[in-house]
DRENLOMI-851483 format. One line per 8 residues: their letters; for each residue x, y, z of N, C-alpha, C. Coordinates in pm, whole numbers. Example, Ala and Ser with C-alpha at 12.3 -4.5 7.8 and 13.67 -1.06 7.14 Angstrom:
2
as	1319/-569/780/1230/-450/780/1320/-330/780  1285/-225/708/1367/-106/714/1290/3/787
***
This chain:
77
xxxxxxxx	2560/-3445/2069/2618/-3406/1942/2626/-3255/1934  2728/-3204/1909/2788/-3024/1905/2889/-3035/1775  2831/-2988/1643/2895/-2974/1526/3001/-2840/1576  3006/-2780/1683/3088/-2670/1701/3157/-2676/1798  3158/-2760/1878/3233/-2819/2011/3231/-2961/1981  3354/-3025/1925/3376/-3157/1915/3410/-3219/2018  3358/-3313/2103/3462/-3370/2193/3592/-3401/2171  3696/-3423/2300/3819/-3534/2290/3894/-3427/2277
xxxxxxxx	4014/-3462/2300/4148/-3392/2306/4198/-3345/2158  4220/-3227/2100/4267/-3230/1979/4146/-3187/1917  4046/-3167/1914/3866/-3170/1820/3899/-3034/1769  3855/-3013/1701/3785/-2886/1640/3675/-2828/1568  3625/-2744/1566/3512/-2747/1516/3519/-2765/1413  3417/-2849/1294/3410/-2919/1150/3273/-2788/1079  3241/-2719/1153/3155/-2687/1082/3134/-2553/1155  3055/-2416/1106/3082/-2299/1140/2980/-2265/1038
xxxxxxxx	2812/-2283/1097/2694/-2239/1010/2699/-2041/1076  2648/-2009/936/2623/-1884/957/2512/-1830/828  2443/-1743/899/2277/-1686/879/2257/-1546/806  2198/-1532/716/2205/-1404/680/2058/-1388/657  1969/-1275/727/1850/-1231/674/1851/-1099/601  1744/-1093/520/1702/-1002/392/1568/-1000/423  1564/-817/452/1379/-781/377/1357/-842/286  1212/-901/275/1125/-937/144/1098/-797/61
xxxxxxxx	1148/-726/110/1106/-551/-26/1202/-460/71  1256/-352/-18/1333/-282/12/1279/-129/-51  1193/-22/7/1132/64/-31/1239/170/-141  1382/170/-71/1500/250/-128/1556/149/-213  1519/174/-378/1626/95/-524/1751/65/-496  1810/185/-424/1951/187/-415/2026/71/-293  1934/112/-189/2007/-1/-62/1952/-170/-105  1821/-157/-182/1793/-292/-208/1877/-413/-307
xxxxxxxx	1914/-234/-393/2016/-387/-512/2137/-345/-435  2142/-310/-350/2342/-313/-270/2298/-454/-172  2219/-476/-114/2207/-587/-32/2195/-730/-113  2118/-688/-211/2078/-843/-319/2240/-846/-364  2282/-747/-446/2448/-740/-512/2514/-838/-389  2560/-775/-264/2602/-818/-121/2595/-973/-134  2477/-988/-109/2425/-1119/-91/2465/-1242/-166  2450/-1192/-305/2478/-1221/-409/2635/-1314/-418
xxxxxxxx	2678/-1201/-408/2857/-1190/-377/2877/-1341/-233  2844/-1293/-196/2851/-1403/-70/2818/-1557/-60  2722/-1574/-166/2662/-1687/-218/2723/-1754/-287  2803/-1681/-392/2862/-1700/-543/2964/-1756/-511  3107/-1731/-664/3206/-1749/-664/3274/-1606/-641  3198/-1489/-601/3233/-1368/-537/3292/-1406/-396  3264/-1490/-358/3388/-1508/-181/3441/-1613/-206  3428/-1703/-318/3503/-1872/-291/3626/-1821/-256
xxxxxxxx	3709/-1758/-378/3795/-1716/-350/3872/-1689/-154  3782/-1604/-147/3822/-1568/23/3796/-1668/88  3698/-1742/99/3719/-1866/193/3804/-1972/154  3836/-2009/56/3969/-2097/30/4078/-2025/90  4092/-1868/108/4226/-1842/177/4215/-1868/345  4110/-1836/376/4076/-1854/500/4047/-1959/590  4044/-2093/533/4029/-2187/518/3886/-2311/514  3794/-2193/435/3653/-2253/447/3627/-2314/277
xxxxxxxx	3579/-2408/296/3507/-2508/158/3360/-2346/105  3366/-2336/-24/3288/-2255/-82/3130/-2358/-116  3038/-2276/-78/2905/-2349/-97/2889/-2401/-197  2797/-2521/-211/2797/-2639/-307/2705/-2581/-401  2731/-2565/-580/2642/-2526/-662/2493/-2508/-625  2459/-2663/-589/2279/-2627/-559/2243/-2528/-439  2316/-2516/-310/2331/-2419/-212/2313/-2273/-267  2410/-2289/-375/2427/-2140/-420/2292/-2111/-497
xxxxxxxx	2240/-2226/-599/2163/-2161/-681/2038/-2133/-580  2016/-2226/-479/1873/-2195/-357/1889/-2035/-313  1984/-2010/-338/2024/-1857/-254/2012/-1770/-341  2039/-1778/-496/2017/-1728/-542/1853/-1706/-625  1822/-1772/-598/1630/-1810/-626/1569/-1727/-564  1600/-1730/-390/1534/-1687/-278/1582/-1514/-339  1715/-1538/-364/1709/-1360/-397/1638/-1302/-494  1608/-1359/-581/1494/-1352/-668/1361/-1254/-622
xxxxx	1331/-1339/-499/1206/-1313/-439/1171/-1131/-412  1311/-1081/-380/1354/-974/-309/1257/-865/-384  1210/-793/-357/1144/-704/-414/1264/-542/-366  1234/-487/-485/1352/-350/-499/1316/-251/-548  1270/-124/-461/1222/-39/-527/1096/9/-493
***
């Protein structure tokens, strides 16, 4: 099983996971809320937009809100 290499003639990949890590604390205010903001944006309905043009499904509410929890955690400052 390869969610990114389908077998058979014609396949394509169905799925296209991708990873983003974040310091748990960010000593500089300024780079910390640009990365949480970032992050943020990426999670949200800040890219649905762009991946519907591009042709990607936008993360499922509870996805988003887990991401946004964990950003929570972020310490800034």
């Amino acid at each position: 099983y390869n969610p990114l290499n389908g077998p058979g003639e014609g396949a394509y990949p169905i799925t296209a996971p991708t990873y983003i890590l974040v310091h748990p604390a960010y000593e500089d205010a300024e780079v910390g809320a640009a990365v949480v903001a970032f992050v943020e944006w990426l999670i949200t309905d800040g890219a649905a937009d762009y991946a519907e043009e591009v042709g990607f499904a936008p993360l499922p509410e509870a996805l988003q809100q887990a991401g946004l929890d964990t950003l929570e955690t972020v310490q800034v400052g």
